[in-house]
N, C-alpha and C positions, 0 to 999 in steps of 0.2 A: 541547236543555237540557244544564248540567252533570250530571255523574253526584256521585254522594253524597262521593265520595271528593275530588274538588276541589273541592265545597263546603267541607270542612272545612278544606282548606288555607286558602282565601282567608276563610272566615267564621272566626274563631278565637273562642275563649272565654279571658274574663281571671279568672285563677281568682288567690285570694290565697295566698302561697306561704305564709305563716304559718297559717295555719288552712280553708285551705281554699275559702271561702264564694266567691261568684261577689261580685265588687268594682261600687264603682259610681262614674261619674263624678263629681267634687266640682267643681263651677264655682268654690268660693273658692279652691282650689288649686291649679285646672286640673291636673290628674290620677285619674287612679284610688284609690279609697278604699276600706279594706274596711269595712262598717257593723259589724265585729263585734269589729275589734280595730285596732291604730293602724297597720298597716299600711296603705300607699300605695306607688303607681306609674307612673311617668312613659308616655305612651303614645307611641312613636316615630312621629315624622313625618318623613318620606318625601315632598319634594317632587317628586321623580322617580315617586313612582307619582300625582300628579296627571297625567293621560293627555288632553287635549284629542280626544276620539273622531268619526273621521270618518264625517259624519252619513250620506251615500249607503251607504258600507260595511257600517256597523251595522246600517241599515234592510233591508239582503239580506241579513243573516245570520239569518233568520227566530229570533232568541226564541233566540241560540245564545247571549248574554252576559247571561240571568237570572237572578239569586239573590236567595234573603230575606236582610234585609237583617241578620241573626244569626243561631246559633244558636239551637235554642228558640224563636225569635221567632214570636208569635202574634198575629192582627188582630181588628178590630174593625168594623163597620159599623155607622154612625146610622142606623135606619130614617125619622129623620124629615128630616135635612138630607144624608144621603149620605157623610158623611165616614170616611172609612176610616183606623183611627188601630193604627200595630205599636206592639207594647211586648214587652216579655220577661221572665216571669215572676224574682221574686216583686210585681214590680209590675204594675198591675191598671188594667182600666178600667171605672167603673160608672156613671158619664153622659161623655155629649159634652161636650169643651170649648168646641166652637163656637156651639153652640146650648143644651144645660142639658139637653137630653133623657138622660132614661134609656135608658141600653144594654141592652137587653132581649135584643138576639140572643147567642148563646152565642159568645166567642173559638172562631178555628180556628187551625191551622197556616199562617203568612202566607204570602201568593203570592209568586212571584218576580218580582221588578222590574228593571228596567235600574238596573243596581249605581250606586250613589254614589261619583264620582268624588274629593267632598272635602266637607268640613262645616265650617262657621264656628261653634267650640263652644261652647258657655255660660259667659259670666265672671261674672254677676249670677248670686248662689245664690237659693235660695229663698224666705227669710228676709227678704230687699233688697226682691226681688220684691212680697211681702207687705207691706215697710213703704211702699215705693212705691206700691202701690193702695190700701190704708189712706189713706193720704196723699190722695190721688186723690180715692177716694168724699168725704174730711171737708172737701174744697173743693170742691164740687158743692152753692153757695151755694141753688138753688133749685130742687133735687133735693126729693125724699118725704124725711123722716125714717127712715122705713124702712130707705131705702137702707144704710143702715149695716151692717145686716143682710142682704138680699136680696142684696146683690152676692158677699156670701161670698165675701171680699176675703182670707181665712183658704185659700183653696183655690183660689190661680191654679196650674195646673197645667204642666209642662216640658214642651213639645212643640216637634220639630224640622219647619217648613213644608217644602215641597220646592219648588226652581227649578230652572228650567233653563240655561244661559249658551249663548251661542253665540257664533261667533267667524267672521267668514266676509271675503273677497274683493269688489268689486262695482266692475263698471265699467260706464256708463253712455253710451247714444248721445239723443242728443236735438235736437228741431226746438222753436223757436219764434221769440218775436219779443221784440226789444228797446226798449222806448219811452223818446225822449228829449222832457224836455220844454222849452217855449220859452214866453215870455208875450208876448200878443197883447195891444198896446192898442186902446180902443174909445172912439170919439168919439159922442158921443150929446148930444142936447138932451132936458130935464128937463120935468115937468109944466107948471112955470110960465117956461120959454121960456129956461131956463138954459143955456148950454153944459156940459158936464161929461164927462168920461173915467173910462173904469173897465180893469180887465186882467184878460183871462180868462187860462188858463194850459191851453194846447195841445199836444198830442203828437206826435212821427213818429214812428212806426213802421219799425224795421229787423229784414229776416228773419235771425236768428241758430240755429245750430246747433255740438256741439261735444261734448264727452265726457267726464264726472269721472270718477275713482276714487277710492272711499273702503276703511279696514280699518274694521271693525268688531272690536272687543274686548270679552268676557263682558258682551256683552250679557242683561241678565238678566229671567226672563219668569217669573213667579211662578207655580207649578205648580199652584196650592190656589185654589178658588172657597171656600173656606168662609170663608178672612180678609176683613172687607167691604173693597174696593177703595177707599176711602178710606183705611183702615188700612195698605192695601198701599204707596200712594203713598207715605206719610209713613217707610215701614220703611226705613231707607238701611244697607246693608253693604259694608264695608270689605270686598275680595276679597285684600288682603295677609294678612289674620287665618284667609284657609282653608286647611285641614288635611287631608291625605289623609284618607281615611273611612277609619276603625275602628270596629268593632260595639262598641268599649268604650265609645266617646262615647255609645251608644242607651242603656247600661247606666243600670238608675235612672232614663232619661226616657221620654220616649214621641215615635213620628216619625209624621207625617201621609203616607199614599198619596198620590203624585201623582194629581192629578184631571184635569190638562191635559196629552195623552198628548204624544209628543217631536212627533207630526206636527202636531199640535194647536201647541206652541208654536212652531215652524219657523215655521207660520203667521201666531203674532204677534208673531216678531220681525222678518217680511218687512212686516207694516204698519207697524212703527215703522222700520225701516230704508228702506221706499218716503219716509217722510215727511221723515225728513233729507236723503236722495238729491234731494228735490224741492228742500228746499232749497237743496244744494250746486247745482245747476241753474242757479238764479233768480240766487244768487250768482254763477256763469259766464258767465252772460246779462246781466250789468250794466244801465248806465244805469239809468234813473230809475224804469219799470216794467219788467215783465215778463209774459210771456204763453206758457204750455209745450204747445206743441203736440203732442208724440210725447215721450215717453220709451220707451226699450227697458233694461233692465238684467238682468247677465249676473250669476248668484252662484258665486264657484269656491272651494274651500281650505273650503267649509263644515267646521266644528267645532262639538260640543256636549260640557257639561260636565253631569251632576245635581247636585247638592249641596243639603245641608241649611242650615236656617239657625235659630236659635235664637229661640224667644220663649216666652213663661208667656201662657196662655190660660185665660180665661174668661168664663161669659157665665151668668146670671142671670134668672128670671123676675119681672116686676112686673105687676099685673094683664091675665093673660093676654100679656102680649108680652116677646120676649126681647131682652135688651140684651146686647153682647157687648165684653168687654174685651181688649186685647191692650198683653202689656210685653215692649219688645227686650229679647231678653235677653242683649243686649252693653252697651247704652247703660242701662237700667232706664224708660226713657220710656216713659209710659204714653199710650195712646190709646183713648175707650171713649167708649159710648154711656153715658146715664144720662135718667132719666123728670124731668119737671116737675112741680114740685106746684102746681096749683091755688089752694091755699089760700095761698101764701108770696107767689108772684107778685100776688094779688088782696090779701093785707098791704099789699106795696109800693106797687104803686098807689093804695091808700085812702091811704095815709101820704104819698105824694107830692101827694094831691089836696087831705091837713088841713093840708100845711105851705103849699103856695100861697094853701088858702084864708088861714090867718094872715097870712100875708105881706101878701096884698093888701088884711085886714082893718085891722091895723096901718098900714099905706099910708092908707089913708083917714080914719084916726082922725087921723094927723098930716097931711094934705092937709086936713081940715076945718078942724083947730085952725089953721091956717097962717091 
């Protein structure tokens, strides 16, 4: 573990030179902001301390490159979905974002983590955020009326998810078979004593073998089970917009615990990288089928990145179940659950089934008269 005294170097506090107060990040300004006076400050970025960290290395340095991810920085745990959320005081946390459960356990001193190599910081402020899910809920045509209120569209809250990138090497030895196809014609007589031809379409089979290589680049593995994997897919981030990590960026938000440890995501960026690999295969294997006998693949140059990434979180109870919303907080796109009401959908339908009836009543009034 680091000792206290090069935590402070690398974890810094951004204090306001005019008055003091500990600043906070402003996403309409992208910089630093003091809430108490007009002071602001630019946070230096450092493309050379983006470090692409090499994943065998850091794995044998048993726990030697952990720090919280600030000063001061204090965590949180959901008892009821697991989620473990740092923040830094004066800002607070008193339900989950993920779920709407009250945080009942008491903040402690946050654990130390595998440091954040860079953070894609928040450009949608709060306020956006808010009109964006406003927005949201009031076209949620066959939503509860409710909703208006329950989704407490008033309190989506700044939290930074956590991923992983990786960056690695792969070359590929492989067997199998190449199928070319050819069509066969077929002379046949019919039920009723016809001549007639048909063409089936047949294969040969050649054994092929051979070898790709691919780079994989920040490939990126979403470190959080709490955002639903729906939500996840639809999250696209720009990796030109990351920004070496600064604790200034956490200032005034709050960052999510990675849930998916680094050995945990290795592992799933080796099943999305098996999957491409297969396909670069099938593609070396040409002709018309193919058939993969053996693959063997070798990963060298392994890289991984942490970084944070931006979005406003919240989630809402409607009788008895939680719905959860989530807004990038680079783009403002909203993505969210929302309840059906009963009552609107069975409107519609009645309304659908008096206008057919008219219709086909009218239909017949003037089908009679005719």
């Amino acid at each position: 573990m680091i000792n206290d005294s090069e935590a402070g170097e690398e974890i810094k506090r951004h204090l306001c030179t005019n008055c003091g107060a500990d600043m906070v990040f402003d996403p309409k300004l992208g910089r630093l902001a003091c809430p108490y006076c007009d002071s602001s400050k630019v946070i230096e970025i450092d493309p050379a301390a983006i470090v692409e960290q090499d994943l065998s290395v850091f794995l044998n340095q048993s726990g030697a490159n952990l720090r919280p991810l600030a000063v001061d920085a204090l965590q949180v745990t959901c008892d009821s979905c697991g989620a473990t959320v740092t923040f830094v005081p004066p800002t607070t946390a008193t339900s989950c974002d993920f779920c709407a459960a009250q945080l009942v356990a008491q903040p402690k001193a946050a654990d130390p983590l595998v440091a954040p190599e860079g953070v894609i910081p928040f450009s949608v402020e709060g306020s956006s955020a808010t009109n964006a899910l406003r927005r949201w809920t009031k076209s949620r045509w066959f939503a509860p009326n409710a909703l208006q209120t329950m989704a407490r569209h008033d309190k989506a809250e700044s939290i930074y998810v956590p991923y992983w990138t990786f960056d690695a090497d792969t070359a590929t030895e492989y067997t199998g078979q190449r199928g070319e196809d050819y069509q066969e014609t077929e002379h046949y007589t019919d039920s009723e004593g016809n001549q007639q031809t048909r063409t089936h379409t047949r294969t040969n089979w050649f054994y092929a073998s051979g070898r790709v290589e691919r780079h994989f680049d920040d490939t990126a593995i979403p470190a959080t089970v709490s955002v639903l994997p729906e939500y996840l897919s639809r999250l696209e981030w720009d990796f030109r917009d990351l920004a070496s990590y600064d604790p200034g960026y956490l200032s005034g938000h709050k960052a999510q615990t990675y849930q998916v440890t680094l050995e945990e995501g290795f592992e799933r960026f080796r099943d999305i990288a098996d999957n491409v690999i297969r396909n670069d295969v099938r593609r070396d294997i040409g002709g018309d089928r193919q058939s993969i006998d053996s693959i063997d693949t070798g990963y060298s140059n392994v890289t991984f990145k942490h970084i944070l990434v931006p979005v406003y979180a919240g989630a809402y109870k409607f009788k008895n179940k939680t719905f959860q919303v989530i807004i990038n907080g680079r783009t403002g796109d909203v993505y969210g659950e929302r309840p059906y009401s009963a009552l609107k959908i069975g409107c519609l339908v009645s309304a659908i089934i008096l206008l057919l009836f008219i219709v086909i009543l009218i239909f017949g009034v003037f089908s009679s008269g005719g």
